[in-house]
KEBAKE-777445 format. One line per 5 residues: their letters; for each residue x, z, y of N, C-alpha, C, CB. Coordinates in steps of 0.001 Angstrom, whole numbers, plus 524288, in hexadecimal, padded with zeros to 5 digits. Atoms other than C-alpha are relative to their C-alpha. Last residue first. Glycine has a CB too. Example, Ala and Ser with C-alpha at 12.3 -4.5 7.8 and 13.67 -1.06 7.14 Angstrom:
<sites>
SA	7FCCC 7FFC4 7FB5A 83566 81BE4 7FBDC 7FCFE 802DA 80442 8019E 7FA79 801CE; 8037A 80000 7FB5A 8300C 81E78 7EE6C 80384 80000 804B0 7FC20 804DE 8001B
</sites>
This chain:
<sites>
XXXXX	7FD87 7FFE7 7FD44 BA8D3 05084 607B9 8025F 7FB7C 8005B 801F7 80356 7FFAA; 7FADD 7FD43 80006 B9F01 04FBF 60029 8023C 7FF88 803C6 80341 7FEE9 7FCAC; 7FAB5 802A2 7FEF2 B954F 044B7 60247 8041E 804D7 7FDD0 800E0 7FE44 80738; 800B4 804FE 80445 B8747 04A59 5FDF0 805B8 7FE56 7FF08 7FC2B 7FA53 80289; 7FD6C 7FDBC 803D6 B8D48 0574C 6060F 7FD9C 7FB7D 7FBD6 7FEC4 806B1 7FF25
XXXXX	80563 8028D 802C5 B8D36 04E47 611B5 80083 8010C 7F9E9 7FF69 7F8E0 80114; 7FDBB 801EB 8051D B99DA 054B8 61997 7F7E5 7FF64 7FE0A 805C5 80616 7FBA2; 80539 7FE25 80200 B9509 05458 6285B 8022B 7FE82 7F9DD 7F9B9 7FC70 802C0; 802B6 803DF 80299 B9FF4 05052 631AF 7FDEE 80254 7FB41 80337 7FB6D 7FEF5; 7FEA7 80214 804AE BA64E 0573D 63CDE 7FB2F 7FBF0 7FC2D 801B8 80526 7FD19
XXXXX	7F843 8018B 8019D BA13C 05F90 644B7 7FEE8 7FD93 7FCE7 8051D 80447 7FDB4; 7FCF7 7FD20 80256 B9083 06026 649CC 80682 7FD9B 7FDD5 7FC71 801A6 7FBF9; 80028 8033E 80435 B8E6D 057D1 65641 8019D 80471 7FB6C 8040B 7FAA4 800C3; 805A0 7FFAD 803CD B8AA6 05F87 6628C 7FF87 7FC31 7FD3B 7FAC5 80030 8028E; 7FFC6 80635 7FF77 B9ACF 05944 668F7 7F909 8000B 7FC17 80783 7FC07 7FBF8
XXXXX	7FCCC 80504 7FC32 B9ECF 0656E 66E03 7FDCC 7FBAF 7FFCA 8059D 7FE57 7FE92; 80123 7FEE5 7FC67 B9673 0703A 66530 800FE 7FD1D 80721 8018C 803EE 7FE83; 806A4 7FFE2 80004 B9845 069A2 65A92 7FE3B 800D9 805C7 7FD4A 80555 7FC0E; 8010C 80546 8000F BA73B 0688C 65C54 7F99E 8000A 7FEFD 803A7 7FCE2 7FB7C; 7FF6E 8010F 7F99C BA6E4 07807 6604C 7FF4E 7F8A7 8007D 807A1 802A9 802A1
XXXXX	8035D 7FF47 7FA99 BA130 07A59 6538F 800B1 7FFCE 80499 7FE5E 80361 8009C; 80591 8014D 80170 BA938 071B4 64B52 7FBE1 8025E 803F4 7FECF 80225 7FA4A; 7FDC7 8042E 7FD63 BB6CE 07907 6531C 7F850 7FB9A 7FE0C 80859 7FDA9 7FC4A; 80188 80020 7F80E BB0BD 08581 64F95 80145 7FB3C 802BD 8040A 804A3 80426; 805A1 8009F 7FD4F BAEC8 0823B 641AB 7FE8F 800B4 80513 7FCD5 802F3 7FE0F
XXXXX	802C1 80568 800CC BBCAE 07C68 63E65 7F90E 800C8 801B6 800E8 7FE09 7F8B2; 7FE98 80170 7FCD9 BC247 08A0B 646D4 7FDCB 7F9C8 7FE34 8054E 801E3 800FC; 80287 8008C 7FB03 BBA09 09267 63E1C 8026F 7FACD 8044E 800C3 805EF 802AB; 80566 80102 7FE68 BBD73 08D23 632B9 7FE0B 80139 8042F 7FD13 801AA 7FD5E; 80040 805C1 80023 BCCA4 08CA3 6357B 7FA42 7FE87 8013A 801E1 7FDB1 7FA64
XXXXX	80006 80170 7FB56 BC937 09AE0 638BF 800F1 7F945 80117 803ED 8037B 8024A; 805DC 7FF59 7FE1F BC362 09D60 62B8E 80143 7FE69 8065B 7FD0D 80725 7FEE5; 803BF 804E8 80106 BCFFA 09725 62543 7F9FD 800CB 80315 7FEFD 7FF6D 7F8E8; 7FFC7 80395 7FCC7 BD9F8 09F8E 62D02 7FA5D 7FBB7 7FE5D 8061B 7FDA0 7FF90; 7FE89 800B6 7FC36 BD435 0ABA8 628A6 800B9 7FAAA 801C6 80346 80281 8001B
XXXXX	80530 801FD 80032 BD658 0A894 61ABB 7FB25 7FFDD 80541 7FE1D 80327 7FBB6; 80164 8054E 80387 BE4EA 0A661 61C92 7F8C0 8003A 80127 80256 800EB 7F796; 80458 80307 7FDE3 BE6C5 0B1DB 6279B 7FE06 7FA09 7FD28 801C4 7FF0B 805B5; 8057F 7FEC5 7FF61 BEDB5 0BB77 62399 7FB9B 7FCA5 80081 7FFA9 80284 803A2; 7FFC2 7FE66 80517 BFB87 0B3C5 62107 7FA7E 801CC 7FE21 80409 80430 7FF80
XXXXX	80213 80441 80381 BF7A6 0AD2E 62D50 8003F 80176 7FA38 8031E 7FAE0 800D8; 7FADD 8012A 8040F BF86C 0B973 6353C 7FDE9 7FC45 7FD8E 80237 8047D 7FBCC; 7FDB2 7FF49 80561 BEF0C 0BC12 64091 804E3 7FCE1 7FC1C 7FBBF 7FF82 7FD74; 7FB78 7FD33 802E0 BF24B 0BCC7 64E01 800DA 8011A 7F9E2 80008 804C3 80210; 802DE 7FA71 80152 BE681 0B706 6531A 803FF 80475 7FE8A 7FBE0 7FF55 7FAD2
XXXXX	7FF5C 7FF06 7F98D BF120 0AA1C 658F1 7FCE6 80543 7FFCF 7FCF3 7FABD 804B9; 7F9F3 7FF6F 7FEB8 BF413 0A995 64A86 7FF5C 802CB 80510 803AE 7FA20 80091; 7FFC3 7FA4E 80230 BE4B9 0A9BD 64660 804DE 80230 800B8 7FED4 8006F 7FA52; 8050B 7FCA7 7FCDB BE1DB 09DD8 650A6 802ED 805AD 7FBE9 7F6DA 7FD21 7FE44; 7FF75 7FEF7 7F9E5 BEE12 097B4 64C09 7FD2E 80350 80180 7FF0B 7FC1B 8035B
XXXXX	7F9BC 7FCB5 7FF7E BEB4C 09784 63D45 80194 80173 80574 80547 7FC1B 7FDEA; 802FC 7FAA3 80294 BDB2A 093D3 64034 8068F 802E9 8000A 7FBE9 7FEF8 7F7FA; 80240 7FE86 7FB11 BE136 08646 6493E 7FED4 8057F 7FCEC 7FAA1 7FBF9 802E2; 7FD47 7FD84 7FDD8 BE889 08314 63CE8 7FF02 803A6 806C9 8036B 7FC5D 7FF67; 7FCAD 7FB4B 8039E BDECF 0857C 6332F 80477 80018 804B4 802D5 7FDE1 7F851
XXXXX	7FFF2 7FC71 7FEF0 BD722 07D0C 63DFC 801A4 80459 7FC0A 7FC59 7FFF7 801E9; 7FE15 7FACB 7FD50 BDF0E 07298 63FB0 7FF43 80742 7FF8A 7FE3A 7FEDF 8046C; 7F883 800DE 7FED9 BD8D8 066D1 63D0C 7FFE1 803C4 803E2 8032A 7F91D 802C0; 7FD0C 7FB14 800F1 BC9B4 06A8E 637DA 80718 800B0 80110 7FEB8 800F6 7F9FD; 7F976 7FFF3 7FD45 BC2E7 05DF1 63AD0 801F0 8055F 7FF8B 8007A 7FE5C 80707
XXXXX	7FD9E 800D7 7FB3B BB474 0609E 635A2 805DD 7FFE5 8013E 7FE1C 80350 802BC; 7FB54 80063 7FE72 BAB73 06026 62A6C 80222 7FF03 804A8 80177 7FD90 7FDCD; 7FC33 8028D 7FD31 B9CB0 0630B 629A3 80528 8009B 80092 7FEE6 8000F 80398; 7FB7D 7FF3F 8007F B94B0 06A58 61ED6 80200 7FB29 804CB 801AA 7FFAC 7F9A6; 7FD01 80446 7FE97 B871E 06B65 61F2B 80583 801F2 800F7 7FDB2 7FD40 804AA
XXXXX	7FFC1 8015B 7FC31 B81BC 078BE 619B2 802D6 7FA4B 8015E 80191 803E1 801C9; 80217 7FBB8 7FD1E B7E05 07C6E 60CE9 800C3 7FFFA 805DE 80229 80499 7FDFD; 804A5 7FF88 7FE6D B7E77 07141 604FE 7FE5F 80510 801EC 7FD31 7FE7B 7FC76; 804EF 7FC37 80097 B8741 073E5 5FD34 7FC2A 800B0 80188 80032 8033E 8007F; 8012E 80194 8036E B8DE0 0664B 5FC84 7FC45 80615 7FDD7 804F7 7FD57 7FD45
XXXXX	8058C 80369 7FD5D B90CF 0681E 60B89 7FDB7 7FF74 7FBB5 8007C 7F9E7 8031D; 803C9 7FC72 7FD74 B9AE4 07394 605D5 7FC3B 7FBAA 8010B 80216 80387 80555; 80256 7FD8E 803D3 BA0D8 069F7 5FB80 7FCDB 804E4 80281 80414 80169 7FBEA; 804AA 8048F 80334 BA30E 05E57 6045E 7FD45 80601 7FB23 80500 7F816 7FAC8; 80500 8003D 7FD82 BA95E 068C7 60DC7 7FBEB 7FD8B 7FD16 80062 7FD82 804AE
XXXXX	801A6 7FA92 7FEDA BB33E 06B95 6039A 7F990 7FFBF 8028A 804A5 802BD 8048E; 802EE 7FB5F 80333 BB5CF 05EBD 60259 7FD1E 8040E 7FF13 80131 80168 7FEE7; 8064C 803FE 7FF3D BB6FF 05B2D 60EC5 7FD63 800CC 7FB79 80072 7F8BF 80091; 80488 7FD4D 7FD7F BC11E 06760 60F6A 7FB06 7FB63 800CB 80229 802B4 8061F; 8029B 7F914 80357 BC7CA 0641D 603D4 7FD02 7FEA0 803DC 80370 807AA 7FFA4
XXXXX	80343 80116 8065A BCA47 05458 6089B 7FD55 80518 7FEF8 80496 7FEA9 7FA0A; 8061E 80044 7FE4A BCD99 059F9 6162C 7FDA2 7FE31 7FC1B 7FE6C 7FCAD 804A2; 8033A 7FBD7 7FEB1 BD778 0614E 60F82 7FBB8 7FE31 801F6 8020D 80372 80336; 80357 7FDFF 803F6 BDBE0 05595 607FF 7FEBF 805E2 8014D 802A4 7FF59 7FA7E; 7FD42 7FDA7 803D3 BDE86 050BB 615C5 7FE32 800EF 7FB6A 80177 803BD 80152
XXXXX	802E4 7FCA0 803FF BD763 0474D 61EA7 803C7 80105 7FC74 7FB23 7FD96 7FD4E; 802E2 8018A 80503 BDDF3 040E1 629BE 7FEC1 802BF 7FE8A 8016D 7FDF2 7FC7A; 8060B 80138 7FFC6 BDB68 043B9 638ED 80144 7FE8C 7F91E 7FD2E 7F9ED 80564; 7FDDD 80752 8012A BEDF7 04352 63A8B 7F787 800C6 7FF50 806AF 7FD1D 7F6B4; 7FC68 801FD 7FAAF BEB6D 0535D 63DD5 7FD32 7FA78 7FFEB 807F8 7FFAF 7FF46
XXXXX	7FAEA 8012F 7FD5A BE42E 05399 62EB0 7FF8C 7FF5F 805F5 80255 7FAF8 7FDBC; 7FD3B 8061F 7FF7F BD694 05701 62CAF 80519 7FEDA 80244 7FCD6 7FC97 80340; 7F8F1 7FFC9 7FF40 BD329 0632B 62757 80212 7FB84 8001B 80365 802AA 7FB94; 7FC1D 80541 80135 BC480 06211 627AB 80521 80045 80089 7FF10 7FBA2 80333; 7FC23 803CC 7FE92 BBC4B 06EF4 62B17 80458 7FAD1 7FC84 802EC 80395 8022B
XXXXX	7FC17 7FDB9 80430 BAF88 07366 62486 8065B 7FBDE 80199 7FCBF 7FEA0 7F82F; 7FC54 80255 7FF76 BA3AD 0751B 62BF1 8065C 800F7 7FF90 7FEB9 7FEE7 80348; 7F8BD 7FD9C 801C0 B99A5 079C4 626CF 80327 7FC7F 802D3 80283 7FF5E 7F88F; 7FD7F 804E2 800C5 B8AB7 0798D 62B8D 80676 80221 7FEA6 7FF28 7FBD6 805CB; 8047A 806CD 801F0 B7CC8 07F23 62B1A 804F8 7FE0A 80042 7F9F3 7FBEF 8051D
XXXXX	7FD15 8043C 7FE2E B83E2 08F49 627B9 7FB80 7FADD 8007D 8052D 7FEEF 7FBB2; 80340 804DD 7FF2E B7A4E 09918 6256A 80200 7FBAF 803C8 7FADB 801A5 801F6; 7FEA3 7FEB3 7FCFE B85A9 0A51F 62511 7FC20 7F952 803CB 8069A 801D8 7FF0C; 7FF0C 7FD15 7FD6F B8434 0A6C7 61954 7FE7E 80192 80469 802AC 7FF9B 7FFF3; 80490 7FC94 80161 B8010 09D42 61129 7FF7A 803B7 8044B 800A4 802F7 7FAA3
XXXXX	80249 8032C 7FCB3 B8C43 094B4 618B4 7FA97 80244 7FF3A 800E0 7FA0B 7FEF5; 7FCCB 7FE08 7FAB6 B94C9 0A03E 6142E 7FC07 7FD36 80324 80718 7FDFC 80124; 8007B 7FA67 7FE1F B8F1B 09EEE 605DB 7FFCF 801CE 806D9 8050B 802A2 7FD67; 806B9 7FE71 7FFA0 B8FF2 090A9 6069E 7FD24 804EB 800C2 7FDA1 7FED3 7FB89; 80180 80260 7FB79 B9E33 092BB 60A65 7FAFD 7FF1F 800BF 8022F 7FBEA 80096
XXXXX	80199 7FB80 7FBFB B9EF6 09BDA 5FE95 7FFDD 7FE56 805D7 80414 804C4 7FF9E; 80481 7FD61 80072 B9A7B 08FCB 5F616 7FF37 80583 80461 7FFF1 80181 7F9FC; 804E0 801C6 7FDD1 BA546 087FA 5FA68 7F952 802B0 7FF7B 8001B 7FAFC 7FDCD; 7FF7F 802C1 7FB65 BAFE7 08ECD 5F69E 7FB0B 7FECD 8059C 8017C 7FB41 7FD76; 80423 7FE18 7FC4D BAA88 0943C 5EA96 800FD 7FFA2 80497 7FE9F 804A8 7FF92
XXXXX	80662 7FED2 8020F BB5D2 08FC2 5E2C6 7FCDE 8022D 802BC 7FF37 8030F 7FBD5; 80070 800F4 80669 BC05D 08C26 5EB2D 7FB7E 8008F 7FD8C 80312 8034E 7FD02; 802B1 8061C 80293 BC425 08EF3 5FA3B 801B6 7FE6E 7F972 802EC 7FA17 80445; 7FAB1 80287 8037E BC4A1 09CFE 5FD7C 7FD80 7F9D5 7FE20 801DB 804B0 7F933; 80259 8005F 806E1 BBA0A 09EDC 60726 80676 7FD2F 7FDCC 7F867 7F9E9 7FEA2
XXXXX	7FCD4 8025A 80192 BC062 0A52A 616AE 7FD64 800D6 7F880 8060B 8025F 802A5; 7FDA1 7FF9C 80464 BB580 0AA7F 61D9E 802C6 7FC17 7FE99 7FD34 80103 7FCB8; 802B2 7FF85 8037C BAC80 0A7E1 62917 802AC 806CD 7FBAD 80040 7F97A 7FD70; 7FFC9 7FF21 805F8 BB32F 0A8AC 63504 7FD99 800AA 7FD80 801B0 8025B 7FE4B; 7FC5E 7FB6E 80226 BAD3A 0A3A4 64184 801EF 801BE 7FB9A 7FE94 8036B 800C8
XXXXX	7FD00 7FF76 80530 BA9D7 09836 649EE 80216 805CB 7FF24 804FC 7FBF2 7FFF1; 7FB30 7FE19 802B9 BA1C9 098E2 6555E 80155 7FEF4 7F9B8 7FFCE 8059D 800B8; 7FB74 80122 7FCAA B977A 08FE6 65D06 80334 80235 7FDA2 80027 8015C 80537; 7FB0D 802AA 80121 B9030 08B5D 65251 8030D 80027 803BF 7FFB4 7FB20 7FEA9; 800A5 803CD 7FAE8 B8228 091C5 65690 8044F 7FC96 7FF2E 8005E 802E2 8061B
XXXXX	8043A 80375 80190 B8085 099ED 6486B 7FFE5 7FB03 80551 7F9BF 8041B 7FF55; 80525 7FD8C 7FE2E B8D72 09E50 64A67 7FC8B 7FCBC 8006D 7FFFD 8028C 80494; 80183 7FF75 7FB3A B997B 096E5 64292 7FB5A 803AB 80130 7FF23 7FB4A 8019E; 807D2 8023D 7FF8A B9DD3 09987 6368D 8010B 7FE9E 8054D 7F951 805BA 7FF5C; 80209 7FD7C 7FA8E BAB27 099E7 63094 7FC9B 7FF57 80122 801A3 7FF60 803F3
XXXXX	805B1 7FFFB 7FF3E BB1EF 097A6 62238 7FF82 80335 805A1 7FCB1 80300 7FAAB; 802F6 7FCCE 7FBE7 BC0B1 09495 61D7A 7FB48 7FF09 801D5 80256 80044 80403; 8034B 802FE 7FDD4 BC2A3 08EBE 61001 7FF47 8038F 8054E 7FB01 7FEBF 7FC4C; 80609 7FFA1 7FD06 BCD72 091F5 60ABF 7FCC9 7FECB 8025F 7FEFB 80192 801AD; 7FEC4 7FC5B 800EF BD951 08D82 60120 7FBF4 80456 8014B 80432 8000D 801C4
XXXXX	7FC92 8003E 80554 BDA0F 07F96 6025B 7FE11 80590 7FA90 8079D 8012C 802B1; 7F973 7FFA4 80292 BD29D 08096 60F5A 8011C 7FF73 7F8E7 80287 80701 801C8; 7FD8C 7FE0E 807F4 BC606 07F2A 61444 80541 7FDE7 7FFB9 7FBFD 7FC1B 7F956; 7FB88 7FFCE 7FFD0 BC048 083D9 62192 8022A 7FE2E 7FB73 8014A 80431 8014A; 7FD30 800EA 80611 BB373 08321 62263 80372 7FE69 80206 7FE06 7FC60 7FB42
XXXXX	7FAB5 80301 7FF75 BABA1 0860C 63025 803A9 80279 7F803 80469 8038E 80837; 7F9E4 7FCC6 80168 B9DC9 08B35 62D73 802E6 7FC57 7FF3B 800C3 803E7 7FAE3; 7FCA4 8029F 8003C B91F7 08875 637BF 80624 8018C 7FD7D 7FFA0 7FEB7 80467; 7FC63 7FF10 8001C B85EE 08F8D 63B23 8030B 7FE43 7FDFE 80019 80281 7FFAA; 7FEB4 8005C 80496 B7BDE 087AF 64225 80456 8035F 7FD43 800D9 7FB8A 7FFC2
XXX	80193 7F891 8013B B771B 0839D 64E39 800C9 800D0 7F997 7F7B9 80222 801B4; 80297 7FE92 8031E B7AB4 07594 652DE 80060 8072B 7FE34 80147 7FC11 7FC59; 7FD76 7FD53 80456 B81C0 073AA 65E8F 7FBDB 801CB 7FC27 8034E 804B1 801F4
</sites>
């Protein structure tokens, strides 16, 4: 397992959820919830300044059926425009489910969904970066696939 600290991206329509890991990559935890729009991406560099991120990883919303949505369009996007800062490597990963796996988990907590919009997105992130670090840690390969900020997304 590489050594390192590690933030899970979440992106949505509406927000972006944000999480780190510990400098060893065994946990995931809440960041923050960034409004997604102007400065978007810059306060993720901020966060990755921060908190001396070396890598992102920024879940994929890939259909049930394995196709590609125009959400996974945004979010490759998206990612093409964090790896294009050049501040930490950026990798993508399989993300089916976990907004709905994050709604459950905060149901079965007892909170309220009315409460809980920005909330749910940081736990999406955590649950796309804990699943990445436990696949690392299973198969000592890093997740997913390496956006090449020459390439975009």
């Amino acid at each position: 397992m590489r050594s390192g600290v590690r933030l899970g991206v979440d992106v949505g329509t509406a927000r972006i959820g944000v999480a780190r890991s510990d400098l060893h990559g065994m946990l995931a935890t809440p960041v923050e919830t960034v409004p997604r729009g102007a400065g978007d991406v810059e306060r993720i560099a901020a966060i990755v300044a921060e908190t001396e991120c070396m890598e992102m990883i920024v879940g994929l919303p890939i259909a049930l059926s394995g196709n590609e949505t125009a959400s996974t369009a945004d979010a490759r996007e998206f990612a093409g425009r964090l790896a294009d800062l050049g501040v930490a490597t950026v990798r993508v990963v399989d993300e089916r489910l976990s907004t709905v796996s994050a709604h459950a988990a905060l149901r079965s907590s007892g909170r309220r969904e009315k409460g809980s919009r920005s909330v749910v997105d940081q736990v999406a992130a955590v649950i796309i970066l804990q699943h990445a670090l436990d696949s690392e840690r299973a198969s000592g390969r890093p997740p997913g696939a390496l956006i090449d900020p020459h390439e975009g997304a």
